[in-house]
C-alpha positions as CSV (number, residue, x, y, z in Angstrom):
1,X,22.1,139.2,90.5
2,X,23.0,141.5,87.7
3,X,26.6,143.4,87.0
4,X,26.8,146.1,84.6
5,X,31.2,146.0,83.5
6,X,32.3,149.1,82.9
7,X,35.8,149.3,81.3
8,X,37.2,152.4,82.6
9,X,40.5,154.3,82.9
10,X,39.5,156.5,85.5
11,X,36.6,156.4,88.0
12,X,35.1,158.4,91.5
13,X,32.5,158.5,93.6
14,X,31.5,161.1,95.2
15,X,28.7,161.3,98.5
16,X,27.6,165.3,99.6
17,X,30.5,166.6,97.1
18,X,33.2,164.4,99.3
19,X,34.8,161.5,97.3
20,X,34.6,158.1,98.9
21,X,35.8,156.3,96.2
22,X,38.7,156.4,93.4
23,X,40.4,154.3,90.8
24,X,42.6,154.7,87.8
25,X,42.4,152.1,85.3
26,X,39.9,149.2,86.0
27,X,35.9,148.5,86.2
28,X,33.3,150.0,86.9
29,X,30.7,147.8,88.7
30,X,27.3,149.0,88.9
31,X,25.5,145.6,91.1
32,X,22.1,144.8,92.0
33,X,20.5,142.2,93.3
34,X,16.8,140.2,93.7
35,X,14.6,138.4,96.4
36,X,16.3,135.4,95.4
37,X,20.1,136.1,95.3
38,X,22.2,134.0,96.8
39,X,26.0,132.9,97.8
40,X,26.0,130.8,94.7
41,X,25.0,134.3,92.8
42,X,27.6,136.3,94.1
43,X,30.2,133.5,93.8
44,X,29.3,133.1,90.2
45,X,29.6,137.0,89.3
46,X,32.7,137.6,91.5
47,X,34.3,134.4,89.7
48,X,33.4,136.1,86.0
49,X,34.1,139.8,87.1
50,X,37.4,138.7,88.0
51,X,38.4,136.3,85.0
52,X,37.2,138.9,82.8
53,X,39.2,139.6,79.7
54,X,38.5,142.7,78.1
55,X,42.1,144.7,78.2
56,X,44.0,144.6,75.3
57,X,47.3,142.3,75.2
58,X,50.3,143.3,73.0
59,X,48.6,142.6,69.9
60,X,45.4,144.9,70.6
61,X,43.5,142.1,71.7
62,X,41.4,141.9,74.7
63,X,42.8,138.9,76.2
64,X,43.9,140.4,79.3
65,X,42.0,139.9,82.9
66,X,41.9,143.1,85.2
67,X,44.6,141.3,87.7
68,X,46.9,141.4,84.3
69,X,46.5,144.8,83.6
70,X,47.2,145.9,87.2
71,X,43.7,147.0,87.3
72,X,40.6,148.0,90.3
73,X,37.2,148.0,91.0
74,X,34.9,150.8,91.9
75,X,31.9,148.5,92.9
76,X,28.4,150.8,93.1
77,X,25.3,149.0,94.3
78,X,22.5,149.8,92.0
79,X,18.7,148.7,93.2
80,X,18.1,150.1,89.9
81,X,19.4,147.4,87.6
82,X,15.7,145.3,88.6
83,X,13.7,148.2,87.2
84,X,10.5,147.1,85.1
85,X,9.4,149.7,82.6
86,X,7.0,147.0,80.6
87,X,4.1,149.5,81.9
88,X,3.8,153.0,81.4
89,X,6.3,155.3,82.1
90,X,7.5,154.9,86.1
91,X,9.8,151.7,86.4
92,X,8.9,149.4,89.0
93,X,11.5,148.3,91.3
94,X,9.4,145.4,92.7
95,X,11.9,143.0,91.3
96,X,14.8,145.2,92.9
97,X,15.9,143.0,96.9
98,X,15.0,144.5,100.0
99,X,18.1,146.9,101.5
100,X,18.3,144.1,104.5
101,X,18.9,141.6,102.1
102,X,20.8,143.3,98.9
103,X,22.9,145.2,101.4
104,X,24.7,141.8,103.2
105,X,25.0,140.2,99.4
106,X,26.5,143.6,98.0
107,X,29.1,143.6,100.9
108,X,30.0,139.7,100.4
109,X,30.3,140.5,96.4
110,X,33.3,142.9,97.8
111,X,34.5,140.8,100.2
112,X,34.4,138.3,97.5
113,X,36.6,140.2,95.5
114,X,39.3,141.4,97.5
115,X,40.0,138.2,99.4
116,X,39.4,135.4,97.0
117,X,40.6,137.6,93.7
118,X,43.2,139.4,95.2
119,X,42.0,142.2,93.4
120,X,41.8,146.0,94.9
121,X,37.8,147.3,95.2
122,X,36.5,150.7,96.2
123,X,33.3,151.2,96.7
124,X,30.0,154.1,97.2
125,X,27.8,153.8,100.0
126,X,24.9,151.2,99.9
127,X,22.1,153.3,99.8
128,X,23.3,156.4,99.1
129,X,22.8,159.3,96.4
130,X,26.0,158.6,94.8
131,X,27.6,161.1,92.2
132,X,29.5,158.3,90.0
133,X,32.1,160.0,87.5
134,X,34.4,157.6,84.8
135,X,35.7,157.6,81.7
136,X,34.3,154.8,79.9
137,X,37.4,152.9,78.0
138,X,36.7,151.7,74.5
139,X,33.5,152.1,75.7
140,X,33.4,148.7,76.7
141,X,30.4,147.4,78.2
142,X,29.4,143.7,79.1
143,X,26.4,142.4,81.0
144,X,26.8,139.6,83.9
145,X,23.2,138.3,84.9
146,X,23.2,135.2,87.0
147,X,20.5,133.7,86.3
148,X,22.4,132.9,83.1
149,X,24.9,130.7,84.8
């Protein structure tokens, strides 16, 4: 499983020009997963995602996790994150899971989130063409790849 954390102070996402999704402060979570992503996957990225510590405490330091900063999620699956571009010039997304099974992981990642974390997650459409609009803060940007863990 792989998250791209997106430090944002505002985010939307839009499906067919209508927005589905909207935060103000928060992450951006652009999620994909493989053929062998599991509970323990999701469980490990939720549990980092939400202990995260990259807003800024009194002193300018990030030391503060998004449930400090009165922070939410706008949680975007993205297939894409498993592209393979070693070879010429189309990625691959051989690497990228199935829908039937990235699509029940995606939703327990959320599910994950709101009722373990407490923490406030909008989300796209699995599948979708998704229009994804944010103002990256800082920029900050950090990698979560579970096979790490």
């Amino acid at each position: 499983m792989r998250v791209i954390i997106q430090r944002c102070s505002r985010a939307e996402v839009n499906i067919s020009q209508k927005t589905v999704g909207k935060i103000g402060r928060g992450f951006v979570l652009l999620v994909g997963f493989t053929h062998t992503d599991s509970e323990k996957d999701i469980a490990w990225c939720a549990k980092k995602v939400a202990g995260m510590r990259i807003f800024e405490d009194e002193e300018g330091k990030m030391n503060r996790s998004l449930k400090e900063a009165n922070g939410a999620i706008l949680s975007i699956s993205q297939f894409t994150l498993y592209a393979n571009a070693k070879k010429g010039n189309r990625p691959s997304f051989i690497e990228a899971a199935r829908p039937e099974l990235a699509e029940p992981l995606y939703q327990r990642f959320n599910e994950i989130l709101r009722d373990e974390y407490h923490l406030t997650v909008a989300t796209g459409q699995f599948g979708a063409d998704m229009k994804v609009d944010f103002v990256n803060d800082g920029p900050v940007t950090i990698i979560l790849d579970s096979t790490e863990m």
